[in-house]
C-alpha positions as CSV (number, residue, x, y, z in Angstrom):
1,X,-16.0,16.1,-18.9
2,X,-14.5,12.9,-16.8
3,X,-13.3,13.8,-13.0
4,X,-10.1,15.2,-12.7
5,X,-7.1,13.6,-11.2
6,X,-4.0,14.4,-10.3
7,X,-1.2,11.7,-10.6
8,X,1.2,11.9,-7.5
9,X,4.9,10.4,-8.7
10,X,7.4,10.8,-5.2
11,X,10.7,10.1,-6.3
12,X,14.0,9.7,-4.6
13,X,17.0,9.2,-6.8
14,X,15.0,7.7,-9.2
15,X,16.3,9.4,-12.2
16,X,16.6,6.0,-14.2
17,X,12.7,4.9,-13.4
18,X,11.5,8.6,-14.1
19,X,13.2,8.2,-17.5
20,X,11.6,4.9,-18.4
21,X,8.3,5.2,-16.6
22,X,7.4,9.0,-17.0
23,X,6.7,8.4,-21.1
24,X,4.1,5.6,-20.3
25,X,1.8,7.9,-17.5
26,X,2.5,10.5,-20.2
27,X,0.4,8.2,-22.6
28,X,-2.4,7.3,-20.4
29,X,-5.6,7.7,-22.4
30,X,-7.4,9.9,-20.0
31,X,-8.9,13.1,-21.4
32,X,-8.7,14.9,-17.6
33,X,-5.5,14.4,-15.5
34,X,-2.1,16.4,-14.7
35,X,1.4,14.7,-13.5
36,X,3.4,16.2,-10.3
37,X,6.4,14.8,-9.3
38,X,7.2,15.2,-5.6
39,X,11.2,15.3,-5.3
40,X,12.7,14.4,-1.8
41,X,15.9,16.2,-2.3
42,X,17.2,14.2,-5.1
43,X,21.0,14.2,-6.0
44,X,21.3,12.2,-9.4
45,X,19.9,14.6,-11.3
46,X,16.4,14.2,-11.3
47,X,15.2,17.7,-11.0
48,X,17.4,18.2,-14.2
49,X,15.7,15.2,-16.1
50,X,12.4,16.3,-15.3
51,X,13.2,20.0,-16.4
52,X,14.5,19.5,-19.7
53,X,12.8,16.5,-20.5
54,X,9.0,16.7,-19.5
55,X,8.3,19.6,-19.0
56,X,4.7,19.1,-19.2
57,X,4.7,18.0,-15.5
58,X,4.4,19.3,-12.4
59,X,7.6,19.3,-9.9
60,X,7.5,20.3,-6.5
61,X,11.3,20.3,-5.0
62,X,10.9,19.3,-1.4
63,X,15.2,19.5,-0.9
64,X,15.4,16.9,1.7
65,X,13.9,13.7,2.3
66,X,10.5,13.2,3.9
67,X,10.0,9.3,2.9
68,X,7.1,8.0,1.9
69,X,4.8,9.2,4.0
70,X,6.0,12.7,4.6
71,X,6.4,13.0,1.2
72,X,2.9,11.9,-0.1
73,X,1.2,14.3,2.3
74,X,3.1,17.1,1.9
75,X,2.5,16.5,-1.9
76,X,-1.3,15.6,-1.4
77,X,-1.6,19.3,0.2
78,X,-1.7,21.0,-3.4
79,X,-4.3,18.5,-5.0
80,X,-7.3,20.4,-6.2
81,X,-9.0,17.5,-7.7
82,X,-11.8,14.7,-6.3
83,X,-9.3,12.2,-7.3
84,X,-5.5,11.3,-7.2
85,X,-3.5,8.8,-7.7
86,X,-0.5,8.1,-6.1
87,X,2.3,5.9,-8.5
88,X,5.5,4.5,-7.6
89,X,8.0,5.9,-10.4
90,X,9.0,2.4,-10.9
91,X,5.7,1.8,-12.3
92,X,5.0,1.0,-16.5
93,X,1.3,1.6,-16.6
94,X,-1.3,0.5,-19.4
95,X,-2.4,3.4,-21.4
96,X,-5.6,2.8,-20.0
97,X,-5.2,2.0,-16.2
98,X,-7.0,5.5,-15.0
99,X,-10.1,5.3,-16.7
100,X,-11.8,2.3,-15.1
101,X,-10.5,3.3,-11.9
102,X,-12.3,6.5,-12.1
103,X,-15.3,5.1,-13.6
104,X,-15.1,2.3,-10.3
105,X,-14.9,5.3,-7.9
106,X,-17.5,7.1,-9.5
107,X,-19.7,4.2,-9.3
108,X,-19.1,3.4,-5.4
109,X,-19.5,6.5,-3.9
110,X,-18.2,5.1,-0.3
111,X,-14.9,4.1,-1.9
112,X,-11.9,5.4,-0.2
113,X,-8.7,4.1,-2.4
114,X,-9.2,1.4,-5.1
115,X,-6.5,-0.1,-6.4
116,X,-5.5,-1.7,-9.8
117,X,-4.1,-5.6,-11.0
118,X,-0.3,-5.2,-10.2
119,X,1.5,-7.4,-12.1
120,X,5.8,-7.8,-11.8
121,X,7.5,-6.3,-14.4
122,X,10.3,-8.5,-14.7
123,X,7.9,-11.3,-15.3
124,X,5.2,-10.0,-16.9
125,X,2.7,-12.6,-16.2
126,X,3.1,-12.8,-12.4
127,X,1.7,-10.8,-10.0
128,X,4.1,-8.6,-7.9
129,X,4.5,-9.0,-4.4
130,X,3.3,-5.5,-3.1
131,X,-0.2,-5.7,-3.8
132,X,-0.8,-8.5,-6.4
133,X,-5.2,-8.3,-7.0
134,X,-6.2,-6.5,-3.6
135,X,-4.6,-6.7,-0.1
136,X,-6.3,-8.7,2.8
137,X,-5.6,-9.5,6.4
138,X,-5.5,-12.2,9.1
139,X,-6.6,-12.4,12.8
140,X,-3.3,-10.7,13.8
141,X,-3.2,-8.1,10.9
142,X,-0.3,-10.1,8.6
143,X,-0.6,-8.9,5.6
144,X,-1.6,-11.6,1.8
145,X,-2.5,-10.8,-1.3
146,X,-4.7,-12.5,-4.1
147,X,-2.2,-13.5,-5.7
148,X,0.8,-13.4,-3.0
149,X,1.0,-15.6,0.1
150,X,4.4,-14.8,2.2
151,X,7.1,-14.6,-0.6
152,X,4.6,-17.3,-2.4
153,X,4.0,-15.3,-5.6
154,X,1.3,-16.9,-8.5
155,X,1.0,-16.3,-11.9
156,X,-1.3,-14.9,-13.4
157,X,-4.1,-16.5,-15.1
158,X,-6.9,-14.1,-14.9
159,X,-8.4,-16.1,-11.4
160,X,-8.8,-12.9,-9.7
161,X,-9.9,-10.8,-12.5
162,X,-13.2,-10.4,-10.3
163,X,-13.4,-6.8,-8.3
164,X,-14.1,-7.0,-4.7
165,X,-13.5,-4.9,-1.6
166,X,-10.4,-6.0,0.2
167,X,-8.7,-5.2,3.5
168,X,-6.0,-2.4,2.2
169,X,-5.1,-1.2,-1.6
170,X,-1.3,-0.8,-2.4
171,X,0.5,2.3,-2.4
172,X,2.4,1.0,-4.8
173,X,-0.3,2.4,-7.7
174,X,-3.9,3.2,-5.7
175,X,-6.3,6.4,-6.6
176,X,-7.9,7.7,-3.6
177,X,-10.7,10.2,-3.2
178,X,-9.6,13.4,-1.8
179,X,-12.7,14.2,0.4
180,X,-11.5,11.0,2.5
181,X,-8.5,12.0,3.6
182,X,-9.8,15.3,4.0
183,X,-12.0,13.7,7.1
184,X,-9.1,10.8,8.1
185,X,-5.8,12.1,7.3
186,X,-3.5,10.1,5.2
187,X,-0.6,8.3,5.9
188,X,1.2,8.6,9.5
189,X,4.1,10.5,9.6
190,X,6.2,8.3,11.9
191,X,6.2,5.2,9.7
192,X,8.4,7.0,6.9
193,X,7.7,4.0,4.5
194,X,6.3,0.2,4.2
195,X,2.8,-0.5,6.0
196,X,1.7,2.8,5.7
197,X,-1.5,1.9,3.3
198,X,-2.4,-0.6,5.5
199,X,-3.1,1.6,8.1
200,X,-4.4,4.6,5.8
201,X,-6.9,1.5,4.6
202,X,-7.5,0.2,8.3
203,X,-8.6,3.8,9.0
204,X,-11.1,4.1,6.7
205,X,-12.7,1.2,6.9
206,X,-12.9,1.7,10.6
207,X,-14.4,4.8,9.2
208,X,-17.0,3.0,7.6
209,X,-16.0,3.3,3.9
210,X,-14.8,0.9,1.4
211,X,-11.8,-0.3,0.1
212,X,-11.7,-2.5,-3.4
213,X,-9.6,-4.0,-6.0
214,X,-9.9,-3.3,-9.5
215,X,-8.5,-6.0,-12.0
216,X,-9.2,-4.4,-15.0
217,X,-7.2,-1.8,-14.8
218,X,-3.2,-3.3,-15.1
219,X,0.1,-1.6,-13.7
220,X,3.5,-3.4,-13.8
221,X,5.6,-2.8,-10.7
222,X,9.3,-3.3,-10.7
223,X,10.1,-2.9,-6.7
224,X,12.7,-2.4,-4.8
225,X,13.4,0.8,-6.1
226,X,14.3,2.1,-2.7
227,X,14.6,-0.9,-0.5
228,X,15.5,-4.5,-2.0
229,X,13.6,-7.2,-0.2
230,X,16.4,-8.8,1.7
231,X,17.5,-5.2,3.0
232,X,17.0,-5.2,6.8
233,X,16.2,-2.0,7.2
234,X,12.4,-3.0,5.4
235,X,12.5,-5.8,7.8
236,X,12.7,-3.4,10.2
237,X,10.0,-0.7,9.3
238,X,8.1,-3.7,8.2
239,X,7.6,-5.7,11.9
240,X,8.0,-1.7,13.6
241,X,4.8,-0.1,11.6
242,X,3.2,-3.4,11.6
243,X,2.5,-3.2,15.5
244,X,2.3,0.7,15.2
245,X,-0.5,0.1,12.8
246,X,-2.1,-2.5,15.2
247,X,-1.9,-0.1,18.3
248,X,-3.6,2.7,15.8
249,X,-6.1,0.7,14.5
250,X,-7.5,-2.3,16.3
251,X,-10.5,-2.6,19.4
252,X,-8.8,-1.3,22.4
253,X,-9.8,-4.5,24.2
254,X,-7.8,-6.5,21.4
255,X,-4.8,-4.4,21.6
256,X,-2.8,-6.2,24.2
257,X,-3.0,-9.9,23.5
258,X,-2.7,-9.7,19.9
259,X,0.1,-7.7,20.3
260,X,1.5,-10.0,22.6
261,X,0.8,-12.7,20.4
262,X,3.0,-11.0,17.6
263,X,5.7,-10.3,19.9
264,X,6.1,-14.1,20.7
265,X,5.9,-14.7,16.9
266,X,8.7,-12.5,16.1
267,X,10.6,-14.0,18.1
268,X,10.0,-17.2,16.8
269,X,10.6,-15.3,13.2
270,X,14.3,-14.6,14.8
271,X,14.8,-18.1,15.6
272,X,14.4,-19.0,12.3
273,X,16.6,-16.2,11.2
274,X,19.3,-17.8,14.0
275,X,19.1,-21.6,12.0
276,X,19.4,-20.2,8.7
277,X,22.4,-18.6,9.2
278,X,21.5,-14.9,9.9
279,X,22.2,-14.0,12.8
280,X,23.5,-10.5,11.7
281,X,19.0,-9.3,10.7
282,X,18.7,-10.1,14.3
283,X,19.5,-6.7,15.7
284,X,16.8,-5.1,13.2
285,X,14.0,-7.1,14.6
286,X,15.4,-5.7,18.2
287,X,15.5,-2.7,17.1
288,X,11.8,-2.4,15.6
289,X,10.6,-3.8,19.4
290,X,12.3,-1.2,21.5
291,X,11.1,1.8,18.8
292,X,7.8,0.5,19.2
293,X,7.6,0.1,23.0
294,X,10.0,3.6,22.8
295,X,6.9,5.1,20.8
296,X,4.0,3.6,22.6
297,X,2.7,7.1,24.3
298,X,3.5,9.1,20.7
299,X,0.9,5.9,19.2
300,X,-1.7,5.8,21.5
301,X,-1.7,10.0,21.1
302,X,-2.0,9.5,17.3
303,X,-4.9,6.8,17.6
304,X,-6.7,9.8,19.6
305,X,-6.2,12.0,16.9
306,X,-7.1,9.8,14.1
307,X,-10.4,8.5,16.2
308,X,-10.8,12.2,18.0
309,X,-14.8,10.6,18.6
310,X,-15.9,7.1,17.7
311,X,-13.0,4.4,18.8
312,X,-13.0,0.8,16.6
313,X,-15.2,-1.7,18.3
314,X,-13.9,-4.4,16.0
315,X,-11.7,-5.3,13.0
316,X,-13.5,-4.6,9.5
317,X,-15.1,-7.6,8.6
318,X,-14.6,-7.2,4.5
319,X,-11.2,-8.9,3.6
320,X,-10.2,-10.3,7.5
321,X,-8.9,-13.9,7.6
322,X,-10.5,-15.3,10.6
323,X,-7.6,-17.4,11.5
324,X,-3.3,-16.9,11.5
325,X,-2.2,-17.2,8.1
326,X,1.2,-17.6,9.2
327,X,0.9,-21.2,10.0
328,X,-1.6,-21.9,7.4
329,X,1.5,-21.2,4.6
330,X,4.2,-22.6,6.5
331,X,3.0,-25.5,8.6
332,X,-0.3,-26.5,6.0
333,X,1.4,-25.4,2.9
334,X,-1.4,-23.2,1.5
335,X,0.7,-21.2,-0.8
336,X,-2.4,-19.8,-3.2
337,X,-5.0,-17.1,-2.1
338,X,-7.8,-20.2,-3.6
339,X,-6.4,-22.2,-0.9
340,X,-7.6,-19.7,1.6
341,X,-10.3,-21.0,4.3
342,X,-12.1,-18.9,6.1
343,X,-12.0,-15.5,4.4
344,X,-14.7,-13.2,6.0
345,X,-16.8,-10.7,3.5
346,X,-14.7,-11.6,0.2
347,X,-17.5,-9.1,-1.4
348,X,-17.4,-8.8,-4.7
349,X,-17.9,-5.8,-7.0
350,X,-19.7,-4.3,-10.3
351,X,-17.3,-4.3,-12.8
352,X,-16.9,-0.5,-14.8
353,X,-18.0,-0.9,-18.1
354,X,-15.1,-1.0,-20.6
355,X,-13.7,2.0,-22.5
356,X,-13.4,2.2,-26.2
């Protein structure tokens, strides 16, 4: 008998994606797994949908809504399995995306959360922008992708088909072994959505374990669901969390000047916003500064509880850029993850052998 898995869908208002998407997890060719839907308080009829429709799956009916974060952890509560699987319900997945997941965790036993190949679904053939083949970082924690530099998105071609640890896995489609968060938590509370894998991943590879991308198994990701991309409230929980996640996770000596460093950044970043005409995101990127000096004492509280003992002496090494990747894309024009110098501990993985 394969591990058991439970497959973790949160939805909001998503009555349309749970429609299209549902039937394809529904399908997955995995001979030991169950489906829960996690509702925040959904008014278009969801619940109704998922009643009538399928009901072969699990829902639990929070009635309100806990984001992202909330929501996943309150859901994650009920798993009785070594294994689940948390998937946006704007994901189509390949029938069979779980299985060499599962046999990928089962052959790394120090894996926290691997992740699959997330390709966009409104361009088959590209990778998408949250996630793309694995999730690495720079020297002042900006987030890239193989496959995704900035809003630089490549096709494609099978060039990272090849596993490897990497700095964070998506939470877009990731399986995560239960037993981990059992020891490190999950996702913060106070971030309610965006960044909050990165700093679930940062944690436990401060914690010592691994974090890796597996191409062979494929999801296609439509995004946006919740937030569009030029929405400024993601801008917003994107630069706040970011330097949350920073204070959380780095080497207490680093915490200060890299900090600083991003500070001056974003205010470059707002400059930019000024000459190309918008001046109205401005007030967002205020507004994540003062909640995150606001929140300062609740963050350094949390980093206490997430490191009650051992503190991080240093970033992980697997999957850190050793230099600001920020002005390689926009002032050197590197605009492909092969273009990437400097990469520290790109490690690369077994593949799982492939399933009949």
């Amino acid at each position: 008998m394969k591990p058991a898995v439970t497959v973790i869908v949160l939805n909001y208002n998503g009555r349309a994606f749970l429609e299209k998407f549902l039937p394809f997890l529904l399908h997955t060719r995995y001979e030991n797994y169950k489906i829960v839907v996690a509702d925040n308080g959904s008014l278009d009829g969801s619940l109704t949908l998922l009643r009538t429709r399928f009901p072969e799956v699990t829902v639990l009916d929070f009635g309100e809504n806990l984001g992202f974060t909330r929501g996943n952890n309150k859901a994650i509560e009920s798993v009785d399995t070594p294994y689940y699987a948390l998937v946006n319900s704007d994901i189509e997945v390949d029938p069979d995306w779980l299985s060499p997941l599962v046999l990928m965790m089962e052959q790394q036993p120090n894996a926290a959360a691997i992740q699959p190949k997330i390709k966009a679904w409104h361009s088959r053939n590209t990778f998408e922008y949250a996630g793309a083949s694995g999730g690495f970082l720079d020297w002042l924690a900006y987030p890239f992708c193989r496959g995704r530099i900035f809003a630089s998105v490549e096709e494609d071609r099978g060039q990272y088909d090849e596993p490897c640890e990497v700095a964070w896995a998506s939470g877009a489609c990731v399986l995560i072994r239960k037993s981990v968060t059992d020891r490190i938590g999950l996702f913060e509370p106070e971030f309610f959505a965006h960044m909050e894998e990165i700093d679930f991943c940062w944690r436990a590879k401060n914690y010592g374990y691994q974090v890796i991308v597996c191409p062979q198994s494929t999801v296609w990701h439509v995004g946006g669901g919740t937030l569009s991309q030029d929405n400024p409230k993601k801008l917003y929980l994107n630069l706040r969390n970011s330097l949350m996640c920073m204070v959380l996770n780095l080497p207490g000596h680093q915490i200060i000047p890299k900090v600083f460093l991003r500070l001056v950044l974003d205010g470059v970043f707002s400059l930019k916003l000024l000459a190309q005409g918008k001046a109205k995101t401005i007030p967002w990127v205020l507004k994540a500064h003062f909640h995150f000096y606001a929140r300062i004492p609740y963050t350094l509280k949390r980093r206490k509880h997430y490191y009650p003992e051992a503190r991080p002496t240093s970033m992980p090494v697997s999957g850190i850029l050793q230099r600001l990747i920020i002005f390689r894309h926009f002032l050197l024009g590197v605009n492909t993850f092969k273009e990437v110098q400097g990469l520290s501990g790109y490690t690369p993985v077994s593949s799982p052998p492939k399933t009949s």
